[in-house]
SERO-4910 file (N, C-alpha, C, O; in steps of 0.05 Angstrom, whole numbers):
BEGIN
 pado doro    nc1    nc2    nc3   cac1   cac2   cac3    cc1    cc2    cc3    oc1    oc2    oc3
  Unk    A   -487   -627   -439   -513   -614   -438   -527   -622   -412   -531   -646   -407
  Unk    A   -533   -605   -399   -560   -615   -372   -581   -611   -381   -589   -595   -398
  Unk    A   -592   -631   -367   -623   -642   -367   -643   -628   -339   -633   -616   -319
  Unk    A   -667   -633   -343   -681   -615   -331   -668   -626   -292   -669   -607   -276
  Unk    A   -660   -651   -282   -658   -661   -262   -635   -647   -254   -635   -642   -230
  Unk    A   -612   -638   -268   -584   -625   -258   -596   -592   -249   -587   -580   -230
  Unk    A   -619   -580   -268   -623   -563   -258   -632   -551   -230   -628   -531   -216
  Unk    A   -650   -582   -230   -668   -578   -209   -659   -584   -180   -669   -579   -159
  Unk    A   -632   -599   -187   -611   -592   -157   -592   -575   -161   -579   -567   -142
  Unk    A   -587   -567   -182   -575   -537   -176   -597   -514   -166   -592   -492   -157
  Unk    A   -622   -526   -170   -641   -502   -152   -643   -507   -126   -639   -488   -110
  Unk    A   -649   -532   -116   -637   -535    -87   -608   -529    -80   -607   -516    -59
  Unk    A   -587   -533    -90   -561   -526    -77   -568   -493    -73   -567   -487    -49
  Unk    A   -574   -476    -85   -581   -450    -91   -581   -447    -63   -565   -440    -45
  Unk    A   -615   -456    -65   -636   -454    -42   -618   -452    -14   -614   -432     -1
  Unk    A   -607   -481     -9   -599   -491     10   -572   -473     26   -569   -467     49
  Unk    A   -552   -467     -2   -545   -442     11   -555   -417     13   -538   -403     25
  Unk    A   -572   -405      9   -581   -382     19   -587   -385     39   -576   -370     55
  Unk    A   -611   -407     50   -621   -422     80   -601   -419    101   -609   -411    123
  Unk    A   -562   -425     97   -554   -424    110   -550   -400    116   -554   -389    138
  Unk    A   -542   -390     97   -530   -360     96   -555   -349    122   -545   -338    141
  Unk    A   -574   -352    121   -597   -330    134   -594   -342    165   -599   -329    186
  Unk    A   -587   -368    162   -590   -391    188   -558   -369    211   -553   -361    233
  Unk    A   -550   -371    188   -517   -361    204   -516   -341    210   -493   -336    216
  Unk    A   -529   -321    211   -528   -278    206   -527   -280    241   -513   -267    257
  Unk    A   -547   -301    245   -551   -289    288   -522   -313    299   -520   -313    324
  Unk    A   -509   -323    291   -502   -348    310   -466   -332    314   -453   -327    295
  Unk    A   -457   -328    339   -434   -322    346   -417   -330    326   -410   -313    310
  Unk    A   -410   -351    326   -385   -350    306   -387   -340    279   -369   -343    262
  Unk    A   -412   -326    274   -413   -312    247   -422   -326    224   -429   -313    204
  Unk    A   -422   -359    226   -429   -377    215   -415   -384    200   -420   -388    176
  Unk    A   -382   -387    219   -368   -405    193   -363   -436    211   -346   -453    205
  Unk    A   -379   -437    229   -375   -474    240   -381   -480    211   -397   -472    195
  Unk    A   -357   -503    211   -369   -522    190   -366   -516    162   -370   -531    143
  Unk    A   -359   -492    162   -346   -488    138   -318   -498    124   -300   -503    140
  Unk    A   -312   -501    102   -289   -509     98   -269   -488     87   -277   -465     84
  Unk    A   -245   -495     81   -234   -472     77   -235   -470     32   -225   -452     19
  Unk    A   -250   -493     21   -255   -475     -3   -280   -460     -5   -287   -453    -28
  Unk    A   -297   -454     16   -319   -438     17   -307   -409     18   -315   -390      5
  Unk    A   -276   -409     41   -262   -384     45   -244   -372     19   -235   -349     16
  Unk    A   -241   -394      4   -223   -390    -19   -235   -377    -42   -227   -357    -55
  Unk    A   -267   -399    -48   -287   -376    -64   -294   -357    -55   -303   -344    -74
  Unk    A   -298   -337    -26   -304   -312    -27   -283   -295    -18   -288   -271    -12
  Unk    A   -256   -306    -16   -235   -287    -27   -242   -261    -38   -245   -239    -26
  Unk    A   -243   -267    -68   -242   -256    -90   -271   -221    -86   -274   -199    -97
  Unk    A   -285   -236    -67   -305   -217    -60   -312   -201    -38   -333   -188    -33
  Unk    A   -290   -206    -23   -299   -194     -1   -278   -165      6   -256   -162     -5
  Unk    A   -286   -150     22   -269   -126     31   -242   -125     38   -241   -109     57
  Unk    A   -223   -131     34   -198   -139     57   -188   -121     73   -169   -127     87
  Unk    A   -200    -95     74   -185    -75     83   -213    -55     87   -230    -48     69
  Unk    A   -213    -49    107   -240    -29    115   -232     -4    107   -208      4    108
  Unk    A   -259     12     98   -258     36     87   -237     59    122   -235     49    144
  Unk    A   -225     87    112   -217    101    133   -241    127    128   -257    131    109
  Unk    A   -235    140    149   -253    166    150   -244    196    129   -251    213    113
  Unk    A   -223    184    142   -206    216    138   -174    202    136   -168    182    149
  Unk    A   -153    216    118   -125    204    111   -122    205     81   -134    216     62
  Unk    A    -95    186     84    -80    172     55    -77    148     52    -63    131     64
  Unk    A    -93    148     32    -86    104     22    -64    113     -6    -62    135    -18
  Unk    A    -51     88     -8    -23     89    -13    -33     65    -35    -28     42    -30
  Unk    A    -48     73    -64    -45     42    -78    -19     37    -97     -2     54   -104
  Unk    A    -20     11   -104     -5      5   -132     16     -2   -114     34     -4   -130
  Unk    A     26     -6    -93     59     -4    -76     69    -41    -94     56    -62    -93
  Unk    A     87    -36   -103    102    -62   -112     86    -85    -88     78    -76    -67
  Unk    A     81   -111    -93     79   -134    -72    105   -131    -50    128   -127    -56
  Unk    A     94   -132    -27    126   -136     -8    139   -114      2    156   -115     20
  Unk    A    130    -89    -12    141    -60      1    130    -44     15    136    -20     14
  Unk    A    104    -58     38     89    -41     52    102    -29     71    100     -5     76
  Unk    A    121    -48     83    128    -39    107    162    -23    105    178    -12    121
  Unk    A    160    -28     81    187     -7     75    175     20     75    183     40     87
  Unk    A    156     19     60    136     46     64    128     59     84    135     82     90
  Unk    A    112     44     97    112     47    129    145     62    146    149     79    164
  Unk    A    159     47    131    190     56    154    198     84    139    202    102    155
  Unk    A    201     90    114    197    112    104    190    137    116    201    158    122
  Unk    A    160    125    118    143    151    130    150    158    161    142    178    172
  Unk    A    165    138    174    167    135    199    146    129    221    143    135    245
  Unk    A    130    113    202    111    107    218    116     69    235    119     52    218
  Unk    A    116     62    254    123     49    268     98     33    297     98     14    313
  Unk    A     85     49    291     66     44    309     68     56    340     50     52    357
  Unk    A     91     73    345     94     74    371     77    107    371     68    112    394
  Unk    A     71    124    354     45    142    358     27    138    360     10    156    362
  Unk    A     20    112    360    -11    107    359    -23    106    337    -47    101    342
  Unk    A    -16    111    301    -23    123    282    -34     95    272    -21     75    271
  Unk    A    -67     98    262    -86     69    258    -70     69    231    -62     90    219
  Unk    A    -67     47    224    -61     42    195    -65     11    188    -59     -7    203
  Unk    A    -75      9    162    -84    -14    147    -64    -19    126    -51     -2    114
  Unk    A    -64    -52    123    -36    -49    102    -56    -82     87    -70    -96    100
  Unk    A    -53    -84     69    -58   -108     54    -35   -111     38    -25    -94     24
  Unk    A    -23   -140     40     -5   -149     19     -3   -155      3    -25   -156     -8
  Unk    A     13   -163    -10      7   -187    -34    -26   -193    -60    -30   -208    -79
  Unk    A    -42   -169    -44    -76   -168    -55    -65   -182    -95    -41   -184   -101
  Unk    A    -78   -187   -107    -84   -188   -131    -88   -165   -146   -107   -151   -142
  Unk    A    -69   -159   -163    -73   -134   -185    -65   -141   -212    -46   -156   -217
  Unk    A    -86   -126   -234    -91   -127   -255    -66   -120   -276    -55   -129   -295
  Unk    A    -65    -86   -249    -40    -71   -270     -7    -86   -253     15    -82   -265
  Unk    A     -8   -100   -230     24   -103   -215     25   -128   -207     41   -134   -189
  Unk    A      6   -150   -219      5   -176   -216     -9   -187   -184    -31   -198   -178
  Unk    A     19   -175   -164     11   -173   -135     18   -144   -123     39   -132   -127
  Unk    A     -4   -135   -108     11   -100    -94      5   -105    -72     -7   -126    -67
  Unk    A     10    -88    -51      6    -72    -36     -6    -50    -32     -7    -32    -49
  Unk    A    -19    -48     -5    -40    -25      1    -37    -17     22    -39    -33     41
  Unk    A    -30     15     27    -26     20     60    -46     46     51    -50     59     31
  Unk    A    -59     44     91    -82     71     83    -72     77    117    -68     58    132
  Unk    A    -69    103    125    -66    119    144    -82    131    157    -76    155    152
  Unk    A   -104    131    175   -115    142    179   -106    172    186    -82    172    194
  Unk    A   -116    198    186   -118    220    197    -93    231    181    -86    255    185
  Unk    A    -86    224    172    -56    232    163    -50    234    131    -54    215    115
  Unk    A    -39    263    123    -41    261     90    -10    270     83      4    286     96
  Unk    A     -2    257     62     31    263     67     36    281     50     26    284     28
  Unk    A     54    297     64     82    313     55     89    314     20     86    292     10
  Unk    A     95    331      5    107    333    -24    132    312     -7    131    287    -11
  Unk    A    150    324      8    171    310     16    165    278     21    186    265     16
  Unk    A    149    266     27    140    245     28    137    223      9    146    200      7
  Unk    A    119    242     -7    107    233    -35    137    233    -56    142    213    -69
  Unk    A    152    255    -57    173    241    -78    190    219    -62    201    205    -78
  Unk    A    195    213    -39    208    192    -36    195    163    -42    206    141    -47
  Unk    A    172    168    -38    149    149    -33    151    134    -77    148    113    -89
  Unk    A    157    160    -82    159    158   -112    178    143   -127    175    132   -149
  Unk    A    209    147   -108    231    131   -125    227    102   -114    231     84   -130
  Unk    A    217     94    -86    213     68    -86    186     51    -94    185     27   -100
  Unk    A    163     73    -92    143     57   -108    134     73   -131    116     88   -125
  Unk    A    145     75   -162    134     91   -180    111     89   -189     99    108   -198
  Unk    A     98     58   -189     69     58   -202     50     63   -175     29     52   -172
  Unk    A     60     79   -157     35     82   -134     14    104   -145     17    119   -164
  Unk    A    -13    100   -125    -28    116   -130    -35    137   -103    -33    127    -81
  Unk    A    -40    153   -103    -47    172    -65    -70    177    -73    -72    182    -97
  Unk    A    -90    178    -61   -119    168    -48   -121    193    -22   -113    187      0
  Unk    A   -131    219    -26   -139    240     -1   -161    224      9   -169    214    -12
  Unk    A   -179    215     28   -190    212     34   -211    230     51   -203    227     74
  Unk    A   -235    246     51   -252    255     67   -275    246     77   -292    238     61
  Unk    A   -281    245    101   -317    243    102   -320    219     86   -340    218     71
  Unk    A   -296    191     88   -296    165     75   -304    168     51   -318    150     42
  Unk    A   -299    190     35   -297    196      2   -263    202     -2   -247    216     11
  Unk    A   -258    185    -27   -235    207    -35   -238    222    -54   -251    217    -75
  Unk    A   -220    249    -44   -223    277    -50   -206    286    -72   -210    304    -88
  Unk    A   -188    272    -70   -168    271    -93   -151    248    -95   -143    235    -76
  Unk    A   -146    243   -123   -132    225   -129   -103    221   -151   -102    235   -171
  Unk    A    -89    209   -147    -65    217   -167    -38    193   -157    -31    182   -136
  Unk    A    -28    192   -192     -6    176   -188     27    192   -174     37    214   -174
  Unk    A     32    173   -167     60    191   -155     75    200   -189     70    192   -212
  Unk    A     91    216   -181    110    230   -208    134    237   -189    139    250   -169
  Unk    A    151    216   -213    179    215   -201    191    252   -214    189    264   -236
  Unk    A    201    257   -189    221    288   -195    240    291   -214    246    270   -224
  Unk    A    251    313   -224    285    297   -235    301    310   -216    323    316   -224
  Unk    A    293    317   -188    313    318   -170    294    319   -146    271    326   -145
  Unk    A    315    308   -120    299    315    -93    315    329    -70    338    320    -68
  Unk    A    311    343    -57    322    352    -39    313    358     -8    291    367      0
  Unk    A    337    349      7    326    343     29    315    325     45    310    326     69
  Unk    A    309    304     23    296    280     32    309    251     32    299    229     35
  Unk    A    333    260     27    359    243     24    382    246     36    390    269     35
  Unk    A    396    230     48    430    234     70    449    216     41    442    196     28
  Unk    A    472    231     37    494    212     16    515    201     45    527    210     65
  Unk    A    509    180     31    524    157     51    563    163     48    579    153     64
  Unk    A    570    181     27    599    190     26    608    207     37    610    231     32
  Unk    A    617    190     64    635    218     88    646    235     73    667    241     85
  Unk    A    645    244     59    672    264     45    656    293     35    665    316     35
  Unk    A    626    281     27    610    295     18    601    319     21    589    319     43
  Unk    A    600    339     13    605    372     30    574    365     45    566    383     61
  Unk    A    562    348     43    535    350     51    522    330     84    501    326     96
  Unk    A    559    322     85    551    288    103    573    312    135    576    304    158
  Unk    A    585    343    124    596    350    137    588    374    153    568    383    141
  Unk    A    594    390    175    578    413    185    576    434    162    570    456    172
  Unk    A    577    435    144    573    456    122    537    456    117    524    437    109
  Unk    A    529    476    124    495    475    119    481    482     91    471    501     80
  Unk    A    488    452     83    489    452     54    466    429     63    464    416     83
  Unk    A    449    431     35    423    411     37    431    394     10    438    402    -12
  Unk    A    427    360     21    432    346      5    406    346    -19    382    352    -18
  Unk    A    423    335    -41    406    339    -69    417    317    -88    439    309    -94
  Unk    A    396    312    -93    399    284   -114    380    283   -141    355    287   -143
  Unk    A    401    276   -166    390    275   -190    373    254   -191    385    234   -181
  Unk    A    350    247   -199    338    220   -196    338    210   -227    329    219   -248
  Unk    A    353    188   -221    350    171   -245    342    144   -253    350    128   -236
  Unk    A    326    130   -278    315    110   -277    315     88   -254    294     78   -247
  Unk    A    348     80   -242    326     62   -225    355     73   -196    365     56   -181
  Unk    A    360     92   -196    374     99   -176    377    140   -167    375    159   -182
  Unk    A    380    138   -150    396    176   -152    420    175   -147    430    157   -133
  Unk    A    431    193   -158    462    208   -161    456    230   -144    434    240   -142
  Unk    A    483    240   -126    482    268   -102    497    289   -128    519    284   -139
  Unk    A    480    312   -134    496    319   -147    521    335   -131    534    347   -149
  Unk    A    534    341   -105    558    347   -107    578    325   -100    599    335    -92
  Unk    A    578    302   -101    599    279   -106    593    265   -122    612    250   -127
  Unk    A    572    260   -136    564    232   -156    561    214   -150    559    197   -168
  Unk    A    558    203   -116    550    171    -97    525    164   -113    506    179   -119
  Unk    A    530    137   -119    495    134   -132    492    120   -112    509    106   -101
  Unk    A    462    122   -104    447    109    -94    422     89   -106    404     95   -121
  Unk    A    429     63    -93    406     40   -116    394     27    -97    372     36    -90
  Unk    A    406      5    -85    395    -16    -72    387    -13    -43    368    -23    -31
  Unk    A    404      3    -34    396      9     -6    397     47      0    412     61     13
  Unk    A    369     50    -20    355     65    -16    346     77      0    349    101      2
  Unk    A    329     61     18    304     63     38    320     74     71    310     85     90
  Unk    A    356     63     67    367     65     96    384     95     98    396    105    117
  Unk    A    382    105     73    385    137     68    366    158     75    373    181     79
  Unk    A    349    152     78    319    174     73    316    192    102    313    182    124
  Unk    A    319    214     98    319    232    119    296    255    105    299    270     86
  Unk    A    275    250    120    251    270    121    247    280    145    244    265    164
  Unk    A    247    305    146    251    316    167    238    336    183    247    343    204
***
């Protein structure tokens, strides 16, 4: 139980940080001289990690660790110039740890979005306008994709000059081509031809 004295320096500690807080708003370094790093650890949990975009696609829910597979996906690389924000590992409720990529200027492709779907199924796409989003929605895995996949089996009427478009059954945690049956699982991401 506290007594009226514990209160009454928890009203100065109060005090005393707000004092600084107001002391630090003008001073260059922003006012973290002197701070320690569990001051940075308590406002973690509260602060922005990722600035709002104007206009684009934010990419939520991505498994922890698969941003930049995402990123290679889309073929985004940085050598267009294309602004993009990525947070890792963030804290989530529904995926324990995720990932967050947001694109500026840029809204993706159906072709995009189902690929985007067999490697991250619990994602969310985020339209972004006028720094509102305009629409929102979870990805939905296909039960087939086409076009947005190369079958790694030279033999394949589809890997040969025959202008045949590859096509894949998508299944729980892999796709099958339906004219050879190559499944594809683990190395997924080094197939993907969007084009």
């Amino acid at each position: 139980m506290t007594g009226p004295g514990d209160r009454r320096e928890a009203d100065r500690d109060r005090a005393a940080d707000r004092d600084r807080r107001e002391d630090d708003r003008g001073r260059p370094d922003g006012g973290n001289a002197g701070r320690d790093d569990r001051d940075d650890h308590r406002d973690a949990d509260h602060e922005l990690r990722v600035t709002k975009i104007r206009n684009g696609t934010v990419i939520d829910h991505v498994s922890g660790g698969l941003a930049l597979t995402v990123l290679g996906v889309l073929g985004i690389d940085g050598s267009a110039g294309e602004v993009v924000s990525i947070g890792m590992n963030v804290p989530s409720d529904r995926l324990a740890r995720k990932d967050i990529v947001k694109i500026e200027n840029r809204e993706l492709s159906q072709d995009e979005v189902d690929v985007l779907s067999l490697l991250a199924p619990a994602a969310t796409i985020n339209i972004v306008r006028a720094y509102q989003v305009r629409e929102k929605h979870r990805v939905d895995r296909p039960a087939q994709v086409s076009g947005v996949l190369s079958c790694p089996n030279p033999d394949c009427i589809t890997a040969g000059r025959e202008p045949v478009t590859s096509t894949f059954d998508v299944l729980d945690r892999s796709v099958r081509c339906v004219y050879c049956e190559t499944i594809l699982d683990a190395d997924l991401t080094d197939h993907v031809d969007i084009g």
